[in-house]
C-alpha positions in Angstrom: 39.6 113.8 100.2 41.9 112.6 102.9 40.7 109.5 102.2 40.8 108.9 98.5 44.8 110.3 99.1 45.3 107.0 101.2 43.6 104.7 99.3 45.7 106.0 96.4 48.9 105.9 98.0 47.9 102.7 99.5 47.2 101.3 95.7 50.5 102.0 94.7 52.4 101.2 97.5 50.5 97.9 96.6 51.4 97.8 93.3 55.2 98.8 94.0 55.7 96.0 96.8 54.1 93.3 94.2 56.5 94.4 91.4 59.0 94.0 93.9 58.2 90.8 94.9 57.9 89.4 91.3 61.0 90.9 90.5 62.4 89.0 93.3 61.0 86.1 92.2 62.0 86.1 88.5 65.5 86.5 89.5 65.8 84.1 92.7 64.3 81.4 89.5 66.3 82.5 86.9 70.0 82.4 88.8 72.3 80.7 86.8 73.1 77.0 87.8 75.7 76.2 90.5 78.8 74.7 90.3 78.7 70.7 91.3 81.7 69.0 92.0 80.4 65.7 91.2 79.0 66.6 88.4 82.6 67.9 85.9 82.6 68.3 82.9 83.1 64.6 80.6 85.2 64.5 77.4 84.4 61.6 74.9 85.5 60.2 71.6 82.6 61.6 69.9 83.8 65.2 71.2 86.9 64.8 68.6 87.1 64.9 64.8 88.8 62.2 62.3 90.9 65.3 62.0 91.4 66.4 65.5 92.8 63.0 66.1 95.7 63.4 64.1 96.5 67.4 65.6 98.8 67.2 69.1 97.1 70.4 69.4 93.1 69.4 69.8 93.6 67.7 73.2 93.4 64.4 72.0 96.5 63.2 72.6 95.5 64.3 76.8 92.1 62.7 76.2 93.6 59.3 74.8 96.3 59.3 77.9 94.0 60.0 80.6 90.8 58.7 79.9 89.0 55.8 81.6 87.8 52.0 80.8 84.7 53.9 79.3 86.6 55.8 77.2 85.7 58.9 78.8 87.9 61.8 80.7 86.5 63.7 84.0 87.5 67.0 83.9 88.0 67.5 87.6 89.4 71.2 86.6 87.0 74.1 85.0 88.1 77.3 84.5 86.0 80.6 82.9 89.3 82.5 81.8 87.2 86.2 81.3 88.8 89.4 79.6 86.3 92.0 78.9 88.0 93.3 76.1 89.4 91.6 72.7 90.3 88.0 73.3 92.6 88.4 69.8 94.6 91.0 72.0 95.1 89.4 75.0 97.6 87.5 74.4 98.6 86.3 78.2 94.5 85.1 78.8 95.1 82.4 75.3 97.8 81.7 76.4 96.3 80.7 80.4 94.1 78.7 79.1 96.3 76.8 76.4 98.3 75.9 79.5 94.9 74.9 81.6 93.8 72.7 78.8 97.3 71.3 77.9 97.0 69.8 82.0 93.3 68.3 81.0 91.2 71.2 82.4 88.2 72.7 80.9 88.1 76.1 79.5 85.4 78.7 78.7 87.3 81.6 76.6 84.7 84.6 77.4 85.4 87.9 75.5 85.2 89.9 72.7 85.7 88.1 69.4 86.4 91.2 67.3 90.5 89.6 66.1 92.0 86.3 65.0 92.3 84.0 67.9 95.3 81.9 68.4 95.6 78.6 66.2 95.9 76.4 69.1 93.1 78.0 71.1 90.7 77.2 68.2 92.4 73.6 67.7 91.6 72.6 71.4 88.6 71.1 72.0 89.3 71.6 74.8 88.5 75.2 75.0 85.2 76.9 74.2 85.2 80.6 73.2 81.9 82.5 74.3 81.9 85.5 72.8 80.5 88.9 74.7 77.5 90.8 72.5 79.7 93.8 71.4 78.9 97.5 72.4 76.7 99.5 70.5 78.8 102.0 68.0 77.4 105.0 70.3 78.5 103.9 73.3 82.2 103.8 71.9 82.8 107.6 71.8 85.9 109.0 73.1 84.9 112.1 73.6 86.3 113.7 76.8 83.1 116.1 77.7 80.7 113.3 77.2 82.9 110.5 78.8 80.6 110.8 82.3 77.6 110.3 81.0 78.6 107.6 78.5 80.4 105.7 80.9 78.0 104.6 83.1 75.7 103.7 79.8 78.8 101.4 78.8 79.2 100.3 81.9 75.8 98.7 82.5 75.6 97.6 79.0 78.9 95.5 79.5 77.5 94.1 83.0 74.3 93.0 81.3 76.3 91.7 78.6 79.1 89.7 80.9 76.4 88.4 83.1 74.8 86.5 80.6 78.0 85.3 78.9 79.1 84.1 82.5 76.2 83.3 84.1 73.8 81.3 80.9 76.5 80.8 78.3 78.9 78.9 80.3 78.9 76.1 82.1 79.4 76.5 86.3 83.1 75.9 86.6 85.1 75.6 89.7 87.2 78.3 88.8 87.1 81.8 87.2 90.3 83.8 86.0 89.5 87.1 85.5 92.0 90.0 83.5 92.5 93.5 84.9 91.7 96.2 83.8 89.0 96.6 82.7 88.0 96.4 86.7 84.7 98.1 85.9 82.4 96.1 85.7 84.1 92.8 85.6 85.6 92.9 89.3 81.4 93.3 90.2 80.2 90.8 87.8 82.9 88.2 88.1 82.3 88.4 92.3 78.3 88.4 91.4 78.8 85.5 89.6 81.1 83.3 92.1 78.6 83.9 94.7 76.2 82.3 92.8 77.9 79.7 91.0 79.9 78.4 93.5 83.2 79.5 91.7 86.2 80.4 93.2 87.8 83.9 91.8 91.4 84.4 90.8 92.3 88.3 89.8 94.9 88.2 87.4 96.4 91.4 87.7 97.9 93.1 84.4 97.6 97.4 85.5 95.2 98.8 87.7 92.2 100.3 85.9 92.4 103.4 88.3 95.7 104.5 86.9 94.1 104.2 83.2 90.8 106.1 83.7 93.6 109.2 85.8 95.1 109.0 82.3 92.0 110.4 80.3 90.5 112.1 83.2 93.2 113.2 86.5 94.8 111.6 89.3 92.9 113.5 91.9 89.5 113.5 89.9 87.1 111.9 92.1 86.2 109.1 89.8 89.5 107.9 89.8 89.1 107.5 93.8 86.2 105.8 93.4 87.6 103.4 91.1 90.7 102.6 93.4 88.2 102.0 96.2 86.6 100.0 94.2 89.5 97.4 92.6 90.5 97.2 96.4 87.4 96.1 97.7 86.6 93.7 95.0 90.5 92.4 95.2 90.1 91.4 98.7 87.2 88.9 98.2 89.1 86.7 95.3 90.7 83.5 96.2 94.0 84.2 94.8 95.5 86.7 92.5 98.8 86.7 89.9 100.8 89.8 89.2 102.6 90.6 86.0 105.7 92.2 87.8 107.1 91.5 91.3 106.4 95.4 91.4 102.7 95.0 91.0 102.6 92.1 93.3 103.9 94.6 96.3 101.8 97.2 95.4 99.0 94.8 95.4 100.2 93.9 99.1 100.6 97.7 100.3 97.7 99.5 99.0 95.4 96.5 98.2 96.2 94.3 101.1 95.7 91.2 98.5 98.6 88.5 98.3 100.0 87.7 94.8 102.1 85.6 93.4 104.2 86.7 90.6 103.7 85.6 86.9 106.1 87.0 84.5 105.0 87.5 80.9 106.6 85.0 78.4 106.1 84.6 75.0 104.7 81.0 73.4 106.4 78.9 71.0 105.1 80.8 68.3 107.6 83.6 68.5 111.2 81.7 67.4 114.4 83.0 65.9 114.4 83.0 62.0 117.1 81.8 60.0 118.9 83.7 57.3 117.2 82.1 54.4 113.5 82.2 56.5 113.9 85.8 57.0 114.8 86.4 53.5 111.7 84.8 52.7 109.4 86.2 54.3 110.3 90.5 53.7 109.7 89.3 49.7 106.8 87.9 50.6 105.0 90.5 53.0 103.5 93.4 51.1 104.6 95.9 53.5 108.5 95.0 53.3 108.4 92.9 49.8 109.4 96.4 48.0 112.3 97.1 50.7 113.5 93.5 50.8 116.7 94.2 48.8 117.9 97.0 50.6 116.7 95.3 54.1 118.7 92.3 52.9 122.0 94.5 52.1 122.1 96.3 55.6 121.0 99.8 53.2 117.8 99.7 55.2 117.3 99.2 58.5 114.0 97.4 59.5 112.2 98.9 62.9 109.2 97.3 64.1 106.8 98.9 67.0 103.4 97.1 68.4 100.8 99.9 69.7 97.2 100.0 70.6 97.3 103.8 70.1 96.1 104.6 73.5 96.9 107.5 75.7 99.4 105.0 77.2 101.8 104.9 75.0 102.9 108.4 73.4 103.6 107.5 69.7 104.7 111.4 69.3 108.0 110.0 70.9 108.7 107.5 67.9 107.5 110.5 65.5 109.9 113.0 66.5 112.7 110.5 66.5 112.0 109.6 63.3 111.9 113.1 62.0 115.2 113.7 63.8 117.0 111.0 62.5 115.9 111.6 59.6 117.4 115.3 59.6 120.4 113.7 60.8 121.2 111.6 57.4 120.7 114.8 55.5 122.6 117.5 57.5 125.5 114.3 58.0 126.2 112.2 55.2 129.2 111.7 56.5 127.6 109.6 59.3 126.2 106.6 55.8 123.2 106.6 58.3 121.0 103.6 56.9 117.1 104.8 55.7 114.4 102.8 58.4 111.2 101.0 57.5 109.5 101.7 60.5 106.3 98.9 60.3 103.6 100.1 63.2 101.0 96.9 64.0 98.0 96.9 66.3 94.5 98.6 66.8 93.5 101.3 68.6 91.2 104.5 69.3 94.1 107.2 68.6 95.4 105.5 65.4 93.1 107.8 62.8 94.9 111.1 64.9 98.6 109.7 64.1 98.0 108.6 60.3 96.8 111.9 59.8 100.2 113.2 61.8 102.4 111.1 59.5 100.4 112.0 56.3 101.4 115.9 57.2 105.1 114.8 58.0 105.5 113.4 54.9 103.7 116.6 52.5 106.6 118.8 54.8 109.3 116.5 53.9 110.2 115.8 57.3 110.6 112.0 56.8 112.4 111.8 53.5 114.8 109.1 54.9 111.9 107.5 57.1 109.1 104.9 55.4 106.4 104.5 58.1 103.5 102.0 57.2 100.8 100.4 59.6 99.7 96.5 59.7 97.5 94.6 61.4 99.0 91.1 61.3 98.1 87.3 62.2 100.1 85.8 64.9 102.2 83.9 62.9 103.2 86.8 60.2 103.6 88.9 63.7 106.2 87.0 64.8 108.0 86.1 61.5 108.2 90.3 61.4 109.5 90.1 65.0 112.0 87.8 63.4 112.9 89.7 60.5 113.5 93.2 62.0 116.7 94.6 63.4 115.3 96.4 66.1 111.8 96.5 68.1 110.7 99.5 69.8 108.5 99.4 72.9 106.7 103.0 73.6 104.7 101.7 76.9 104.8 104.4 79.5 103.1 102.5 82.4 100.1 103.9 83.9 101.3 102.5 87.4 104.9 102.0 87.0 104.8 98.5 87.6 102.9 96.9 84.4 105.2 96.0 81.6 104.4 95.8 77.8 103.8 92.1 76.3 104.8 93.5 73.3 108.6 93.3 74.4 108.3 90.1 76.0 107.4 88.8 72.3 110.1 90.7 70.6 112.7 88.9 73.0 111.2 85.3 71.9 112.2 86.1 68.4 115.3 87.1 70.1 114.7 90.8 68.8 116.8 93.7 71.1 114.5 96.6 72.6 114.6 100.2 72.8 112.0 100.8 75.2 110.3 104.2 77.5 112.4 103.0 80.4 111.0 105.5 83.3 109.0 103.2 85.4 109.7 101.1 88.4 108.9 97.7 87.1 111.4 98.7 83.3 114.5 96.2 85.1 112.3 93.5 85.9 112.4 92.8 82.1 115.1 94.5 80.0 118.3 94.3 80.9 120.0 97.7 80.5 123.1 97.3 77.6 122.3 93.7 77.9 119.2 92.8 75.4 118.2 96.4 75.2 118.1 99.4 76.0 116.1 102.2 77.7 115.1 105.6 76.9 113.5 109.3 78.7 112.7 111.3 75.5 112.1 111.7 71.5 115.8 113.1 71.7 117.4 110.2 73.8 115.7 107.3 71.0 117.4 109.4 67.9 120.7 109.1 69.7 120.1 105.7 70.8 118.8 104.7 66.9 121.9 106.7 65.3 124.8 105.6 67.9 123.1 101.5 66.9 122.7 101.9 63.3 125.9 104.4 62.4 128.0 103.6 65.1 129.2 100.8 66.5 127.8 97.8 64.9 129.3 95.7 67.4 127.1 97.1 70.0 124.0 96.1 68.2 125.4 92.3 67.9 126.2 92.2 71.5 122.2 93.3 72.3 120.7 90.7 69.6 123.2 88.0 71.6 121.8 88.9 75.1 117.9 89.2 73.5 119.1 85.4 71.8 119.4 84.5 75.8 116.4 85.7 76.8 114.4 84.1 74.4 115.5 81.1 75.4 112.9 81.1 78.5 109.0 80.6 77.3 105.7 81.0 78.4 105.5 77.3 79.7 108.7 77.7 81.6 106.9 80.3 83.7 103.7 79.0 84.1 104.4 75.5 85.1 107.0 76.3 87.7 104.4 78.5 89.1 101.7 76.3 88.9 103.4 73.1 90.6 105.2 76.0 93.0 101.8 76.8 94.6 100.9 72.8 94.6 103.8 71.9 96.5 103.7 74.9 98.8 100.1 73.8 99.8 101.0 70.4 100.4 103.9 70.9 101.8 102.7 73.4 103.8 99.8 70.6 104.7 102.6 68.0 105.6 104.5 70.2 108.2 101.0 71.1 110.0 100.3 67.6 109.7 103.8 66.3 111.3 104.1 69.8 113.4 100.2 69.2 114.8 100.9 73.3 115.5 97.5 74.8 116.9 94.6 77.1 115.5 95.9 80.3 114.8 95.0 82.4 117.1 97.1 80.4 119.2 100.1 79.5 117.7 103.3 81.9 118.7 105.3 83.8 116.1 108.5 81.3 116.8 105.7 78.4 115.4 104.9 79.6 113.0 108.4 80.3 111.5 108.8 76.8 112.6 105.9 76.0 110.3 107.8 78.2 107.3 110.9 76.6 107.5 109.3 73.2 107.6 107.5 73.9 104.2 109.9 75.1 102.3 112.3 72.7 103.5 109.8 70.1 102.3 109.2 71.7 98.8 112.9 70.9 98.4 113.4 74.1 96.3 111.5 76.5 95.2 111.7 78.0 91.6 114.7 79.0 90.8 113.2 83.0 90.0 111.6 83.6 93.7 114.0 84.5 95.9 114.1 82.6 99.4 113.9 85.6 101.7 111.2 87.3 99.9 109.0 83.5 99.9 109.9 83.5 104.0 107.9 87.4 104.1 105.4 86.0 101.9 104.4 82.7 104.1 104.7 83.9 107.2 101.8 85.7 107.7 99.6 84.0 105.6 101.0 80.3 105.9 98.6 79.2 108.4 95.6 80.5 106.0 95.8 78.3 103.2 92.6 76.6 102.9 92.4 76.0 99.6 90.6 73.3 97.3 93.6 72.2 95.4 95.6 71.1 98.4 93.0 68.5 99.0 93.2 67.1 95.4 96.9 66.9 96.0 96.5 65.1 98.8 94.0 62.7 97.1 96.9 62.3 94.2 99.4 61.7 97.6 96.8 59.3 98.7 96.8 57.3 95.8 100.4 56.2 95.3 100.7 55.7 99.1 98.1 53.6 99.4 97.3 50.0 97.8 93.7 50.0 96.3 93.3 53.8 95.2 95.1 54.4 91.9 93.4 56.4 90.2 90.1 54.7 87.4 88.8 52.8 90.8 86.2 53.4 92.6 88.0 54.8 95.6 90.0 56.9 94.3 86.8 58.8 92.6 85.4 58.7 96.3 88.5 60.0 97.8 88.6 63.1 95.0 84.2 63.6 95.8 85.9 63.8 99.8 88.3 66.3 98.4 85.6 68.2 97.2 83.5 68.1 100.2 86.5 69.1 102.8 87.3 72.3 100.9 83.8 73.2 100.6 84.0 75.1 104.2 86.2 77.3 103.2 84.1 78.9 100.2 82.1 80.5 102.2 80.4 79.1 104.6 82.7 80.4 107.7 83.3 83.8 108.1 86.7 83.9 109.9 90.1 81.8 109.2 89.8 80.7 112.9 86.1 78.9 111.6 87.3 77.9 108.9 90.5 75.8 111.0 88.1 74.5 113.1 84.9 73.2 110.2 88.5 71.7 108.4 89.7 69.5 111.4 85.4 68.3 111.5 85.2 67.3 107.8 89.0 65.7 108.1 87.9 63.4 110.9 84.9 62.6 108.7 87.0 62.1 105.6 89.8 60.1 107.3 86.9 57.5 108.6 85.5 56.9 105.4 89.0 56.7 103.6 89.4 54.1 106.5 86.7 51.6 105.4 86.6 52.4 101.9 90.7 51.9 101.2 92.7 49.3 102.4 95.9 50.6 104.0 99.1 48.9 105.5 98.9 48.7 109.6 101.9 49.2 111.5 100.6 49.7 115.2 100.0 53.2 116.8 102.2 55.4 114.9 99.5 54.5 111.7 96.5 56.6 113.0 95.4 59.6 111.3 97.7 62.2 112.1 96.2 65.6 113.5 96.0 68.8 111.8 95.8 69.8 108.0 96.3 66.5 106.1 94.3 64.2 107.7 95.2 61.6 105.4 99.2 61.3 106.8 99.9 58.6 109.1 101.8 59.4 112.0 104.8 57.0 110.9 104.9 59.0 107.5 104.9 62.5 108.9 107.5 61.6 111.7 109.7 59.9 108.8 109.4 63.4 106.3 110.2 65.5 109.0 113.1 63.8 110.7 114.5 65.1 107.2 113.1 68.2 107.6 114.8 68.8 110.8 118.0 68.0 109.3 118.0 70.4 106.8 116.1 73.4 108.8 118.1 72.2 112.2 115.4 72.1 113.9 
């Protein structure tokens, strides 16, 4: 009897360890491809239609700059922009990779393909959408008793689901820039992913998903815990990370310990200012306003517009009662000539049913008898013609955190709309200026006053707030991104140069005086930063981390540094494509091959020395005696001579 037992357990123990092992097996064989820096991505002439030819907005007109003798473009930049949610409604992801393709890069658009996508995102061939497999219809209850069992369900279908889009669907790119929330599972997946792929991970940073999921369940539940230990852990393993609010970007810092730099929201050029005449136009030519038009046009009617996605995160109750107040107001005051609103609600969501069926009861009590409310779900370009047309947008984002802000108001100022917005959150001044190009308000009570004092009072007032929202408009999406962009370019090489010049030591030797030394250098050789950082908050940020930079796109700007310095490596010839496959070799250390930033200095300076020598024989270079060699230390392309000459400037303007 005893032993039949073993054999058995001995059988399946057999069994189980060669189900194991095939298991093993089947995935080590079926991991998705790595990432091969001399292998990008190529762009040809056959990748473009008669039609794209003649559209600014395919990427041609890039490809036809750019491209080399054999009428081909390397796309030495890849990026998998990833939003686990509708790409339609995420407005800032389009428009990251617009921008990334605009600058010749490659882009994989991964998400949910459930909305219109943005005109130029489907114009660019640039850009490949890769749509997620949606989520089964049971999986998207929102029931509150059966959320813990369904989440996890959800949760592993979305994994399985983003792990095939990233990981078979896609090319390996050199980059991934992932949106949060949704942090579970993406944070996992995207990290799973990297590791394999050779991809580097930037976290763009739009709320915190733990502050969502204490929305439907509580702060102290311990599933929102979990999911703040989570987003931590995961944030601390990306390469970089953006912030939508200076806020966020110190919360990030505090309770994350992750470094990020600060991306405002913008809107694109598709939100503009209309003209009398356009604006007239378009309300008789909408269905929703085409019956109101007359009265709109008159100043009779007033014309409110509000964007939602009628989640727990935005109480529409506080537009309702408003409404229903104002609306009161006209009746019980004649005296007042209050005008009669069109209030126009866009956007999707999973609490939109529950507030129809509010306003549908309103209306049957007569509680809204000066008050038309209708609902829309718009294309871009009638969204921001409606932006253009109304007198008044109304924001009711309440901010999780604190520190997100709405998109939604960021387009109403590009159509240089003014705001009434839920103002009680940190991050509210970081985008409306209070009087200014809008204002802000606490309670249902606070908005009637506000929409009564605007529209019965002093008409002057509203003027002054379309005038300041005219201002802000003026700044757009490019104007942030770009600045940004070439911001953390020249801080890396600058950064690069001082080392260079500055030949400071490894880290864990260099003195807190050097490394201010080493700050002051690089922003004195940046010239200026953006005009929006501010200089003593860039000093906090570099000085701790200034000496950590290792990052893959310093060496490409040092290869583009390298090839107007030196004779014989512009960029088509073969050196130049030698210097960028050196590039890609020097930053390869820092993936993740060393474990500490004191490794990681020391494997740099190994592979510089290496670089420098074959740059040496490959490249013809101008000799000028000793102060010619290599300089030490970051950018082991920079001659002595030329480090000595950029900092004797530096000095002069740190006083050093």
């Amino acid at each position: 009897m005893a032993y039949s037992t073993l054999l058995l357990l001995w059988q399946l123990s057999l069994a189980f360890a060669v189900s194991v092992t095939i298991c093993f097996l089947a995935f080590l064989f079926t991991l998705p491809s790595a990432y091969n820096p001399y292998h990008p991505d190529l762009i040809d002439e056959d990748d473009f239609t008669a039609e794209d030819k003649k559209k600014t907005e395919s990427g041609y007109g890039y490809f036809s700059k750019h491209r080399t003798t054999n009428q081909t473009l390397k796309t030495e930049t890849s990026v998998q922009v990833v939003v686990l949610g509708d790409i339609g409604r995420s407005p800032r992801m389009q428009y990251h990779a617009l921008s990334i393709a605009q600058h010749g890069g490659r882009v994989y658009l991964v998400g949910y393909q459930e909305s219109d996508v943005h005109p130029g995102v489907l114009a660019n061939r640039l850009i490949s959408i890769v749509p997620i497999r949606p989520l089964p219809t049971w999986l998207g209850t929102s029931s509150k008793p059966l959320f813990p069992i369904i989440a996890p369900l959800k949760a592993l279908w979305q994994a399985w689901a983003l792990y095939q889009a990233l990981g078979y669907r896609t090319r390996p790119t050199k980059w991934m820039l992932v949106q949060n929330p949704p942090a579970i599972p993406t944070l996992l997946v995207a990290h799973f992913i990297c590791f394999f792929r050779n991809t580097s991970l930037i976290i763009d940073w739009h709320n915190f998903g733990s502050s969502l999921l204490a929305l439907r369940l509580s702060p102290t539940h311990p599933l929102v815990r979990l999911s703040f230990h989570y987003e931590s852990f995961f944030a601390k393993g990306a390469t970089a990370h953006f912030a939508v609010t200076a806020a966020m970007a110190r919360v990030l810092k505090k309770d994350y310990n992750a470094q990020a730099v600060t991306l405002h929201d913008r809107p694109s050029a598709d939100f503009q200012p209309l003209t009398a005449e356009r604006r007239k136009q378009f309300l008789r030519h909408l269905p929703e306003t085409k019956e109101y038009a007359q009265d709109l046009e008159t100043g009779a009617w007033k014309l409110i517009v509000s964007s939602t996605s009628w989640t727990a995160d935005e109480d529409f109750s506080l537009l309702l009662d408003a409404l229903v107040s104002y609306s009161s107001t006209c009746n019980s005051n004649p005296s007042k000539r209050l005008p009669k609103i069109l209030a126009i609600i866009t956007g999707k969501g999973p609490l939109k049913e529950h507030y129809l069926f509010r306003i549908r009861a309103l209306n049957q009590e007569k509680k809204l008898m000066n008050v038309v409310i209708l609902t829309a779900w718009l294309s871009t370009a009638d969204y921001a013609s409606l932006l253009g047309s109304a007198d008044l947008g109304i924001s009711l984002h309440t901010s999780s955190s604190g520190v997100d802000l709405p998109m939604k108001v960021v387009d109403m100022f590009g159509t240089g709309l003014p705001v009434l917005g839920w103002s009680k959150f940190e991050a509210w001044p970081e985008l409306v200026k209070e009087g200014v190009n809008g204002q802000g308000f606490g309670s249902a009570e606070e908005l009637k006053d506000l929409l009564i004092e605007l529209f019965g009072g002093d008409r002057d007032r509203l003027a002054k707030l379309r005038n300041g929202a005219m201002e802000e408009c003026e700044r757009r999406w490019d104007d942030e991104w770009l600045p940004i962009m070439h911001f953390t370019k020249s801080l890396l090489l600058a950064l690069a140069a001082a080392g260079a010049a500055l030949a400071l030591p490894a880290p864990r030797d260099a003195s807190p005086a050097q490394v201010q030394t080493l700050v002051d250098a690089t922003i004195a050789a940046m010239g200026a930063s953006p005009s929006q950082v501010n200089q003593d908050e860039l000093r906090a940020e570099i000085a701790p981390s200034a000496l950590k930079l290792t990052s893959a796109t310093s060496y490409h700007v040092e290869a583009l540094v390298v090839a107007k310095t030196q004779p014989g490596v512009e960029p088509g010839t073969t050196a130049f494509d030698d210097l960028l496959e050196i590039a890609d070799q020097r930053a390869a250390p820092s993936k993740r091959d060393v474990e500490s930033v004191e490794d990681a200095w020391e494997a740099q300076r190994e592979h510089e020395a290496k670089a420098a020598k074959h740059v040496e024989a490959r490249a013809p270079r101008d000799h000028h005696g000793d102060d010619d060699e290599a300089a030490p230390g970051i950018l082991g392309f920079m001659t002595k001579g030329q480090a000595k000459h950029l900092m004797e400037q530096q000095k002069k303007k740190v006083g050093a």
